[in-house]
KEPANU-393711 format. One record per residue: residue in one letter; x, y, z of N, C-alpha, C in turn. Coordinates in steps of 0.02 Angstrom, whole numbers, plus 50000, padded with zeros to 5 digits. Example, Ala and Ser with C-alpha at 12.3 -4.5 7.8 and 13.67 -1.06 7.14 Angstrom:
A506604971650390506154977550390506604983550390S506424988850354506844994750357506455000250394
END
This chain:
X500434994050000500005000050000500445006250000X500275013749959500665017049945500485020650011X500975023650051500725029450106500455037850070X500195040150074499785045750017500325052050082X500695055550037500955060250083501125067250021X501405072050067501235078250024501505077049971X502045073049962502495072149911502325067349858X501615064649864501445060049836501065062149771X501225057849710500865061449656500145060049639X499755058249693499035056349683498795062649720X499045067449779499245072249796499345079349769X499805078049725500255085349713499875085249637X499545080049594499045080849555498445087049553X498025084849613497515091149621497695095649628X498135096049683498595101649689498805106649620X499175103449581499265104149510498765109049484X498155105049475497695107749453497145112749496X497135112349536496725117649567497275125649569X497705126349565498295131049558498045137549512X498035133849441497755139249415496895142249416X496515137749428495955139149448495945145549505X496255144949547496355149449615496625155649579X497145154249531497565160149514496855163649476X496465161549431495645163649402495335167549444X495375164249502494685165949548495045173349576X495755172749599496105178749622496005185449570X496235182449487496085188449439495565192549443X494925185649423494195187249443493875192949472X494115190449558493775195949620494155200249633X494595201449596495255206849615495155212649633X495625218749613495465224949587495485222949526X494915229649508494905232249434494545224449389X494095219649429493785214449382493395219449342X493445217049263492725219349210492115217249230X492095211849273491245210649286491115215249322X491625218949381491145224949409490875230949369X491065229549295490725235249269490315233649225X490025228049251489335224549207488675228849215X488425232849162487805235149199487165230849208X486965233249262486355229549283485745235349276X485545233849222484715237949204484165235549234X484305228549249483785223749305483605226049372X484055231749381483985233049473483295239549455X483205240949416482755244249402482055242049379X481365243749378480935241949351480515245849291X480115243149268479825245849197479165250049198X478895253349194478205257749229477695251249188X477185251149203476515247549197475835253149177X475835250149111475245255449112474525256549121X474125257149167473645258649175472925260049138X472385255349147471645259449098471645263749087X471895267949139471425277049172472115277849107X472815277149126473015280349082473135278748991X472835272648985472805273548909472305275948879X471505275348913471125280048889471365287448872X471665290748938471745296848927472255298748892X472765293648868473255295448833472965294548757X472345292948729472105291348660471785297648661X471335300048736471405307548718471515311948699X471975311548752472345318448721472755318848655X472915312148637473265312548575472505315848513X471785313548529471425316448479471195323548491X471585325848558471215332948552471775338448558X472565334348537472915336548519473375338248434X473025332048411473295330948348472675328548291X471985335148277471295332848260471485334848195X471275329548136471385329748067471765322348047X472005323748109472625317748099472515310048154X472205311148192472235305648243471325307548249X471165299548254470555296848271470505290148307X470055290948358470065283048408469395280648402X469065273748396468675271748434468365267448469X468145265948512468055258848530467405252448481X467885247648484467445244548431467585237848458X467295237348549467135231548554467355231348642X467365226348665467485225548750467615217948757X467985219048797468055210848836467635209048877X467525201448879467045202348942467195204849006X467425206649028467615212049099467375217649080X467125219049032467045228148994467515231448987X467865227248970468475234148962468615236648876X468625239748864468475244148801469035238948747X469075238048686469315237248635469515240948572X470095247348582470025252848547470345250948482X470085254248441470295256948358470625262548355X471375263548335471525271748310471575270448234X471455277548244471635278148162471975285448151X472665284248079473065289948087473165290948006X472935294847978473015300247920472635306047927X473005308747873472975315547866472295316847818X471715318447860471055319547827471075324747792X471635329747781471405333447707471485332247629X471775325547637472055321547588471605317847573X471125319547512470645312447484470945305447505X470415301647538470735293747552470705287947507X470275293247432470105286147389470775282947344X471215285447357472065282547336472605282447401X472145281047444472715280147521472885273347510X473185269347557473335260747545472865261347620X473005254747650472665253647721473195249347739X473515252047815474015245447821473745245447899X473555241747927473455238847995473905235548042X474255237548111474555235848130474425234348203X474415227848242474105225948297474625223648341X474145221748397474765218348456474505210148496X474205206948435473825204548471473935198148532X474655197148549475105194248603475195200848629X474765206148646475185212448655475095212348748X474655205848783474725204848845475145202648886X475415195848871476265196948906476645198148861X476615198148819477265200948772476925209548762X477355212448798477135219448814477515224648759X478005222648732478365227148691478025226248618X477665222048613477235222648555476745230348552X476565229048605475835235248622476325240948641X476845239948675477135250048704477465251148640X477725245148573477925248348513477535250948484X476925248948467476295254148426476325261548470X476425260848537476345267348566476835270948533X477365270548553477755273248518477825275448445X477675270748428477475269148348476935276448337X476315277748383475995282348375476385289348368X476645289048413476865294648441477455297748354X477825293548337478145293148289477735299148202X477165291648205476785293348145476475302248170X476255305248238476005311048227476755314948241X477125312848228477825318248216477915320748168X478585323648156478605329048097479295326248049X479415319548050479735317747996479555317447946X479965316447879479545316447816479115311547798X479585307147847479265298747823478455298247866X478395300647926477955301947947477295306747895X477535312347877477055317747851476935312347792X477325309847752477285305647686476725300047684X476765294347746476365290947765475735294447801X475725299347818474955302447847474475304847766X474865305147727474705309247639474495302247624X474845296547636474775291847568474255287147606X474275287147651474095281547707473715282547747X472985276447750472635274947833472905270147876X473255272747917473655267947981472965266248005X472815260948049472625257048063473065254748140X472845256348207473305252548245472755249948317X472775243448323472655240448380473035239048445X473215243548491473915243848538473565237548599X473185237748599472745232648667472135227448635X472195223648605471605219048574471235215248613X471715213548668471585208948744471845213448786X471265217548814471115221048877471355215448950X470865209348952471045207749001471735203949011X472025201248949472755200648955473485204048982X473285212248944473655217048961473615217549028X472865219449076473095223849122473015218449177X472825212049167472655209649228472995203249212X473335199149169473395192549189474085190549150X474495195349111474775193849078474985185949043X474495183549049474495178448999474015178648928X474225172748889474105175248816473425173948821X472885171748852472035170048834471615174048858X470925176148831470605180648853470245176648941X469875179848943469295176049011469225168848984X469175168748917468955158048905469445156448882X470055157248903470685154748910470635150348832X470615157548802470745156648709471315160948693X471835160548642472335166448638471995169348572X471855174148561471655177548517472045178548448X472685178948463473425177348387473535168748356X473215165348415473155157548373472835154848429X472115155448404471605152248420471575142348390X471475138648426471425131048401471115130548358X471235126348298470605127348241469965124648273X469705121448328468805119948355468845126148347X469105131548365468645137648389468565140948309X468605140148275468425143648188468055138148152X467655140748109467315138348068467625138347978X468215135247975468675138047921468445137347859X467785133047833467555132447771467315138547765X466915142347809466625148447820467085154547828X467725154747833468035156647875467625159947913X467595161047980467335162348037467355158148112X467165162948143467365160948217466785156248250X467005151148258466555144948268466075147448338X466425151348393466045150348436466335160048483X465875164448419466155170948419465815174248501X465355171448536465175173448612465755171848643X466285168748649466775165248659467435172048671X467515175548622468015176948593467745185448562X467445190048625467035194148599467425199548571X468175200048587468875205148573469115201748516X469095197148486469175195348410468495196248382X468035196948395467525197348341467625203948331X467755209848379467985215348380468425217948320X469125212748318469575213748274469445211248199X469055205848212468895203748151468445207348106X467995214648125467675216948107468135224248085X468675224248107468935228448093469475227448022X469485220748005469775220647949469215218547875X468775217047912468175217047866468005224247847X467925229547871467755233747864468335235247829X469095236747825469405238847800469865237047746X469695228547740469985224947704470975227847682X471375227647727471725232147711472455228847675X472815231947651473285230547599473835228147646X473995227847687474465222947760474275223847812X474445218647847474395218447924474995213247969X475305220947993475755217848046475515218048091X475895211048128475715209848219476235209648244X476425215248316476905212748342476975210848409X477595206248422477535203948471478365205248513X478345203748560478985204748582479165201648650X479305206948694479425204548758479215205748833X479085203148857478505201948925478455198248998X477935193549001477995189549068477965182949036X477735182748984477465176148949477845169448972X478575170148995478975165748995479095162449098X478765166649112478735165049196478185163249225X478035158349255477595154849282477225160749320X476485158549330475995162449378476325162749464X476695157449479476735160949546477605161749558X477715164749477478425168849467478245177149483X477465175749456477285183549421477355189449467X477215188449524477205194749594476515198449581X476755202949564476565212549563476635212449495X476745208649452476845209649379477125214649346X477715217849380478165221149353478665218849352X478935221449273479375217749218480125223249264X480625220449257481445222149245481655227049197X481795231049210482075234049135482715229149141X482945229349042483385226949035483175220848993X482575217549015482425211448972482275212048900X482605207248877482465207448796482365201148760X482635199048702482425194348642482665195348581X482845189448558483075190448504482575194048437X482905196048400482375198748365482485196848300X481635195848271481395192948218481105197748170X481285199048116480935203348070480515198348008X479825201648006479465199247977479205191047964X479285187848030479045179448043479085178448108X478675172848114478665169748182479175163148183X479335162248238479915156448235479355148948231X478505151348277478215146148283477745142648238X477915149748163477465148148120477815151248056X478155149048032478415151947958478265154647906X477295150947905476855155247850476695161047879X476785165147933476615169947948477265177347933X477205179647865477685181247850477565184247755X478075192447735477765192947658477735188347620X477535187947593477815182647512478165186347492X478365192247479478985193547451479545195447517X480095192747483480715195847555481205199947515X480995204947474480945211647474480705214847535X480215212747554479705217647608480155216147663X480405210247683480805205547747481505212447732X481775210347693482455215747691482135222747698X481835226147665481455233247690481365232147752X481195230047809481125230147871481715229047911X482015225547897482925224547901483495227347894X483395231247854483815237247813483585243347858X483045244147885482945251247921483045248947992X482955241148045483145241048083484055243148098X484265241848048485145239148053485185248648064X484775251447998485055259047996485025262948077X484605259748082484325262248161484605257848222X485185255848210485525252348261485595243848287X485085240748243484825235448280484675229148206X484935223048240485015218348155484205215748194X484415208848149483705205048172483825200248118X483435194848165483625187448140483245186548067X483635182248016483175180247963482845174047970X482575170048035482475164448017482915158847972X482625155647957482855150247919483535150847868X483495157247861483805161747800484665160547864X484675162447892485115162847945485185154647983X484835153347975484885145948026485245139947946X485415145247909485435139247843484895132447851X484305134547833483935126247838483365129347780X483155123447737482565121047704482055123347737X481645122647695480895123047740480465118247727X480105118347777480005109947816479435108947770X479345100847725478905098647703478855094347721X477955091947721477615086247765478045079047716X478185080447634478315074947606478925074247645X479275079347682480175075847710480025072447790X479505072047810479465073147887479805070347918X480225062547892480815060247913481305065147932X481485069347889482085074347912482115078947930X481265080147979481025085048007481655089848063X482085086648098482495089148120483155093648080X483135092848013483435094547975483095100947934X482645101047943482025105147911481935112147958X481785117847923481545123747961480805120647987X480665122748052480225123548103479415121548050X479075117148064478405115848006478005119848078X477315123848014476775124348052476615121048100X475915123648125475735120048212475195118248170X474875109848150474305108648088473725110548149X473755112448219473115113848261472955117848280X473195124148252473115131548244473065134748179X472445140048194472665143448140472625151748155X473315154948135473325159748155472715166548128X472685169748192472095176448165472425180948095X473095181148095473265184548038473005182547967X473025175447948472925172547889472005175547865X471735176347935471085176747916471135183147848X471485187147863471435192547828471825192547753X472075188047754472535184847688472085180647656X471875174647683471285170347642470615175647620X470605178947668469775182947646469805189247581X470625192247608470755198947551471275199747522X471825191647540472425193947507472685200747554X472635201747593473185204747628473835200847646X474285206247632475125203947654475135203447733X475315198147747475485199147829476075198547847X476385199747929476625197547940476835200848021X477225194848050477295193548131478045195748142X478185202048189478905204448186478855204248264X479545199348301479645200348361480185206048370X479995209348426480525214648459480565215248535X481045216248527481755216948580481665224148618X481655228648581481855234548584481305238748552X480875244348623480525247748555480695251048490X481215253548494481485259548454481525255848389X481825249248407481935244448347481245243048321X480915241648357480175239348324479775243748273X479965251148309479865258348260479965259248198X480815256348221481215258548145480905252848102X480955246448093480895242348059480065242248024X479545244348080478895245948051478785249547998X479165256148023479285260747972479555258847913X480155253947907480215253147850479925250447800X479385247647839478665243147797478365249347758X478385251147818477765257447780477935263147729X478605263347733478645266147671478905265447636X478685255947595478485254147556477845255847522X477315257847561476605260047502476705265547499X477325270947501477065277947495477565276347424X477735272047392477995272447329477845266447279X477885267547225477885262747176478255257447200X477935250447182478335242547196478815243147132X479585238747123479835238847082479615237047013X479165234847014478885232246952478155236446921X478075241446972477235243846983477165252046955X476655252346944476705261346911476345265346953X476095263247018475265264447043475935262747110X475575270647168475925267747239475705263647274X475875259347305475695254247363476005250447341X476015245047413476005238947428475845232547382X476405229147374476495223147309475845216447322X475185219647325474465214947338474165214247274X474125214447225473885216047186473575210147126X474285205147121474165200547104473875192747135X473305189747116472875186447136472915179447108X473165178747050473255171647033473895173546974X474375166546986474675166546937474975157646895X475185158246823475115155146798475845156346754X476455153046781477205152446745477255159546704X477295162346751477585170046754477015174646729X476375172146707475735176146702475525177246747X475065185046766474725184646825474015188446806X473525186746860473095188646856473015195246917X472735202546881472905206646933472225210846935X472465214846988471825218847014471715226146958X470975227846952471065233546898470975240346928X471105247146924471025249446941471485255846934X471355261746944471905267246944472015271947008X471625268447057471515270647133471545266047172X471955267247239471835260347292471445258247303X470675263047311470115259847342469675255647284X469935257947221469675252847162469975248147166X470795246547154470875241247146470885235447215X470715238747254470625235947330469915231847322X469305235547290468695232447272468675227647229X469325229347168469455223147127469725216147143X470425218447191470665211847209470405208047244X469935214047315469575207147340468885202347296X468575205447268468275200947217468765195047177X469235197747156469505191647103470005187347165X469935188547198470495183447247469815179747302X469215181547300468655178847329468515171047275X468515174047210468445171347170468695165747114X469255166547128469855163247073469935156147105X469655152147144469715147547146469235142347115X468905147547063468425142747046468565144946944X469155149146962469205150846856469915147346847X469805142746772470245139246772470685143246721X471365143446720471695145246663472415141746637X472645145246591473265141946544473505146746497X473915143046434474405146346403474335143046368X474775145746280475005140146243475515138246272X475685131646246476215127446257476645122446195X477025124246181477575125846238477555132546231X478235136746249478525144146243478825146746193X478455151446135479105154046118479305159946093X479785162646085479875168846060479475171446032X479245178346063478835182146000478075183346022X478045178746063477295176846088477085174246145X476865177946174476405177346232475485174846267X475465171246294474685169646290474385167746351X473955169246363473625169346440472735167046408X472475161346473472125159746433471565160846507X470855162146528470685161846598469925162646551X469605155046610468795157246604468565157346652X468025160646680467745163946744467075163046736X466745159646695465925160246711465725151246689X465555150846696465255142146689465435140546598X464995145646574465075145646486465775145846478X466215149346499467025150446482467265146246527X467025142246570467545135946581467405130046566X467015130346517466685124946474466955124346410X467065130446386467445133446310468325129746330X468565131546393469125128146373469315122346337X470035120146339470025112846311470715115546257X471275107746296471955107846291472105107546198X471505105946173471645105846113471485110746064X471925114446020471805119146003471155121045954X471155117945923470615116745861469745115645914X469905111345949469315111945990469075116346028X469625120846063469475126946094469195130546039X469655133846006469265137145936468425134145914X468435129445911467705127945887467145130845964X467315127846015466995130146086466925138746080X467505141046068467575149246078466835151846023X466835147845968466115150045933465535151545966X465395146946012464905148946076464865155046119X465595156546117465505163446167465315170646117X464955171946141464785179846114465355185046124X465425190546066466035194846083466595193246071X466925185446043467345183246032467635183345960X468085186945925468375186845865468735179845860X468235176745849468835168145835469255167745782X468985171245698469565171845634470165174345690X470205178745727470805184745731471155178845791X470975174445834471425172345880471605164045836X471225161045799471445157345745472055157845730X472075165345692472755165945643473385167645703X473335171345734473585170945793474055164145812X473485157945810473875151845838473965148845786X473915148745716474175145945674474785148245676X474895155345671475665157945662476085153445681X475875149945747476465148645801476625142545791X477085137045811477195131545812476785127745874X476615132645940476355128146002475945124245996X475725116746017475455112245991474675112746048X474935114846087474275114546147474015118746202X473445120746226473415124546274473485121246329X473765124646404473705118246448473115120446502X472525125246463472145123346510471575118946514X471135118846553470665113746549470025117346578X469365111246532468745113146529468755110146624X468105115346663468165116546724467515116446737X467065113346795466405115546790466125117946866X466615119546879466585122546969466285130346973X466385132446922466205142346921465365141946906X465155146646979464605146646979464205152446990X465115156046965464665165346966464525168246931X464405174946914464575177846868464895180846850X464835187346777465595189646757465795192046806X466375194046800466985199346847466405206546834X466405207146885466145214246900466595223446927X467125222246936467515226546970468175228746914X467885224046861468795225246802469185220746843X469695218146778470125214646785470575215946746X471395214546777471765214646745472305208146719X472895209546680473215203446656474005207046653X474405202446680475345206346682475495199046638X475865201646580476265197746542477025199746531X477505196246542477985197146571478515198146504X478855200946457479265199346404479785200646430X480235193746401480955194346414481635198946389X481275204846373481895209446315481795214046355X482085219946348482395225946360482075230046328X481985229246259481755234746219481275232746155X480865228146192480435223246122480115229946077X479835225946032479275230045998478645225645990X478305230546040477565226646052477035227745991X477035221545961476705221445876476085220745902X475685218445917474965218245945474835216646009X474355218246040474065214646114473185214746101X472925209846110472275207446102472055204046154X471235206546164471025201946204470235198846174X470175191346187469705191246140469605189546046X470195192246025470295194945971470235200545945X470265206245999469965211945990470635214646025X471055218845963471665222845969471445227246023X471975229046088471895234946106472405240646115X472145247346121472705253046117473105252946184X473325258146178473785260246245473355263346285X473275260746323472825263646418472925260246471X472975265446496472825263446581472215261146597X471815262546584471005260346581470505255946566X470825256646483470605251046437471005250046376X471325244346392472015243446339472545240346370X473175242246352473785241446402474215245546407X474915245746437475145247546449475925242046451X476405246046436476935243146441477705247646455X478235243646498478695246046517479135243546561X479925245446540480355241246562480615243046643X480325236146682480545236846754480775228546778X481205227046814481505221646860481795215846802X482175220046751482095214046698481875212646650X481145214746656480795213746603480415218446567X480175216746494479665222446496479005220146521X478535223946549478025222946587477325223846542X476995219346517476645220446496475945219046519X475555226346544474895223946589474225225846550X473745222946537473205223546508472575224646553X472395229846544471745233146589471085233346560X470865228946572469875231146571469355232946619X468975237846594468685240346645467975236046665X467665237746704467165233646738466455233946663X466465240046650465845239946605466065233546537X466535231446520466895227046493466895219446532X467095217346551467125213346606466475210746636X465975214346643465285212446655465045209246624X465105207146533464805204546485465265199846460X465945196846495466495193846457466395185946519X466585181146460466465173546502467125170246514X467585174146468468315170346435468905175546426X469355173446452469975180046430470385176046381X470385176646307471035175346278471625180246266X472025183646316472455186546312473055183646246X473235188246212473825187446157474285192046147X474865191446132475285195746131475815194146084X476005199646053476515198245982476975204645996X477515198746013478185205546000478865202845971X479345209145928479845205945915480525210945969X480665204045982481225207246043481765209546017X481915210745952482565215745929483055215345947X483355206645974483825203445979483955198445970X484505194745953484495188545935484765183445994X484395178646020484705174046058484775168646043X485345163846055485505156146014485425154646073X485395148846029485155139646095485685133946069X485725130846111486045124746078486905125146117X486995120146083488005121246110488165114346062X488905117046044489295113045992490015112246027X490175104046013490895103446045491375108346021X492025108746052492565112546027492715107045977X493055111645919493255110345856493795105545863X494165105145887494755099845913494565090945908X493765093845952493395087045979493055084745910X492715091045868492545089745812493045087845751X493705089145740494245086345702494355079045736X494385076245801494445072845803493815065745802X493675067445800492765063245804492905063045700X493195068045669493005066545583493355061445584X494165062945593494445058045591494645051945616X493965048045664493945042445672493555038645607X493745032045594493445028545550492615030345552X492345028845493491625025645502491445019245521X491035018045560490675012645567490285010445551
END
């Protein structure tokens, strides 16, 4: 047996090692450690805001800033506590070419920096920046700072009194064939909100959410005052718990990104940043490998307003109010200008169905027209079938859409047979779209006869974006019908080179459109360049390939 003495190396081992640890701990607690100059923002607390004082603060903001700021209540929780509406433009500005962008909080109960950012956010929009005065001219803000009264002031958790969350309600509680709220006595502060986007059907809607109590148990909560200092990572334009909640274009994602960073503050891209796929049910094996899939037992309140009007949505967490400001802002002024591709200001909503780079779009030369248009044709388009010739080719363009029972009956992949069907429709120049498809080599249309449409014509105008691949074509005809049309904004088209392409959009107005069953859109241009196809070995390979024998 070994005797264990100081000198022993089972001994002078720990020894060994605990040495520098001590020498750590000495650096550590020394003089002059950096942790003593850690600030602690935590020793402080966050003010809580009060009924008495948000009523009176919606006050005075309307009897300080009248033209420009309007409040009202449009609904109560069951406790009675009010459910307010503001609203912020500049009423000397006709509103029939404003956009409508709506912006809520509706986690705005423990996640509290959702709801004090709209405050702020208020406070912002009745200031005297340009971007402010610009958006009060172009724009009806729309802002819900408290949606859940009794969340905010009394329970900071996410459910109203029937312990429902109002931002993702379980699908029992909706009636989704209907869309509607399955059991709206239930849920009397969403029927609230939900009437507020009915009424305004508006061109986006952000929700934000941020940071709060949400994350500490009820008998963490105290006195329910928050720390200053607490924060979160921050998310621009998505939810981490729901991915479809978010633009379709990320143009809009970088516009919100680009003005946080300017203003001090990045923010996560999701998936974009996490390098990952996005999660499909066909991969579910490699679901761990996959960005975050929907929750299939929710459906969020935002979508309501996307399925019903095609509104853009989307869910931005924040950290920081100031950040939440800047980055809002950068949404918003997006509709006080033309989209890159767009001639008309606002927000990139417009298009409603599309078909391998065709789209079907809203008509109109005013927001509140084409706002009446899109929601009709996006109510609607799931029941009009359309197509193209096929294949593709130079020179020619074709969009094919029927919308009334008679015009989705007329379709049919075969050309000669469509043509004979198109005889049936009234208004239809069949010689003129004939020669049209004789010109071409395409062998087939790919749409198909449909017997689901059970409305009638388009009533609001409709439009058509055809996309040409040149720079500087020369647009030899555009027809619809068979019926050439001129250059208009109105009635006709219009064309011009933006993102690439030239843009070619065809506008009919409603008095048109009322009496039409079938769109044969056509288009003839010569692009005034030459492009080759094909590829040939190097000549080397070709000398040597002659001079092998024949076989």
């Amino acid at each position: 047996m070994i005797p264990l003495t100081s000198s022993s190396p089972l001994v002078a081992l720990p020894l060994l090692i605990a040495i520098p640890f001590l020498c750590l701990a000495q650096r550590s607690h020394g003089q002059g450690s950096k942790l003593d100059e850690l600030p602690r923002p935590w020793t402080q607390t966050i003010h809580r805001i009060t009924p008495g004082e948000y009523d009176a603060t919606l006050a005075y903001w309307a009897e300080q800033h009248p033209g420009l700021f309007a409040y009202e209540k449009r609904g109560e929780s069951h406790g009675g506590r009010p459910v307010y509406l503001v609203k912020i433009t500049d009423a000397a500005v006709p509103h029939e070419d404003k956009q409508v962008a709506l912006i809520s909080a509706l986690h705005g109960g423990p996640e509290r920096s959702g709801t004090t950012t709209i405050l702020h956010l208020i406070e912002w929009l009745l200031g005297d920046s340009d971007l402010a005065r610009e958006t009060r001219r172009n724009q009806i803000v729309l802002l819900v700072p408290i949606a859940n009264p009794y969340a905010f002031f009394e329970t900071d958790r996410f459910t109203n009194q029937e312990r429902i969350d109002l931002y993702d309600p379980q699908i029992a509680y909706w009636d989704l064939p209907k869309l509607k709220l399955a059991v709206p006595e239930r849920l009397p502060e969403l029927v609230a909100f939900l009437a507020i986007v009915d009424e305004y059907r508006p061109e986006v809607h952000l929700d934000l959410h941020g940071t709060g109590l949400p994350a500490f148990p009820e008998e963490m909560l105290g006195d329910r005052t928050m720390k200053s200092g607490q924060t979160m990572f921050e998310v621009s334009a998505c939810s981490y718990s729901n991915c479809g909640v978010r633009p379709w274009d990320p143009r809009v994602t970088e516009a919100m990104v680009e003005a946080g960073v300017a203003a001090g503050y990045g923010s996560d891209r999701a998936e974009a940043d996490a390098q990952r796929c996005f999660y499909n049910p066909d991969h579910d094996v490699f679901r761990s490998r996959l960005w975050n899939a929907p929750r299939p037992d929710r459906f969020r309140t935002l979508f309501y307003g996307y399925m019903k009007y095609h509104t853009m949505i989307s869910t931005t967490e924040i950290g920081w109010e100031a950040s939440g400001v800047a980055r809002v802002s950068g949404v918003l002024a997006l509709g006080n200008k033309a989209w890159v591709d767009e001639r008309f200001r606002g927000y990139p909503v417009t298009r409603v169905r599309a078909r391998a780079g065709r789209f079907l779009t809203a008509y109109g030369t005013t927001a509140s027209a084409r706002r009446e248009s899109r929601v009709e044709l996006w109510s609607r388009q799931p029941t009009f079938s359309d197509g193209m010739m096929y294949p593709e080719y130079e020179g020619r363009a074709t969009y094919v859409c029927g919308v009334t029972p008679k015009g989705l009956a007329a379709l049919h992949e075969d050309p000669a047979t469509f043509l004979k069907n198109l005889r049936e429709i009234p208004g239809v120049d069949v010689e003129a779209i004939e020669r049209f498809v004789r010109l071409g080599p395409e062998y087939r249309f790919s749409s198909k006869p449909r017997l689901l449409g059970k409305g009638e014509p388009i009533q609001h105008g409709i439009g058509f974006r055809l996309r040409v691949p040149y720079q500087n074509p020369d647009i030899l005809e555009v027809a619809v019908n068979g019926h050439r049309l001129k250059e208009s904004a109105t009635d006709g088209y219009e064309a011009w080179l933006a993102d690439g392409y030239t843009q070619v959009q065809i506008n009919l107005p409603p008095e048109k459109t009322r009496t039409m069953d079938v769109f044969v859109v056509t288009c003839a241009y010569d692009g005034k360049e030459k492009r080759s196809y094909g590829w040939t070995p190097p000549e080397a390979v070709k000398k040597q390939l002659e001079s092998l024998p024949n076989e």
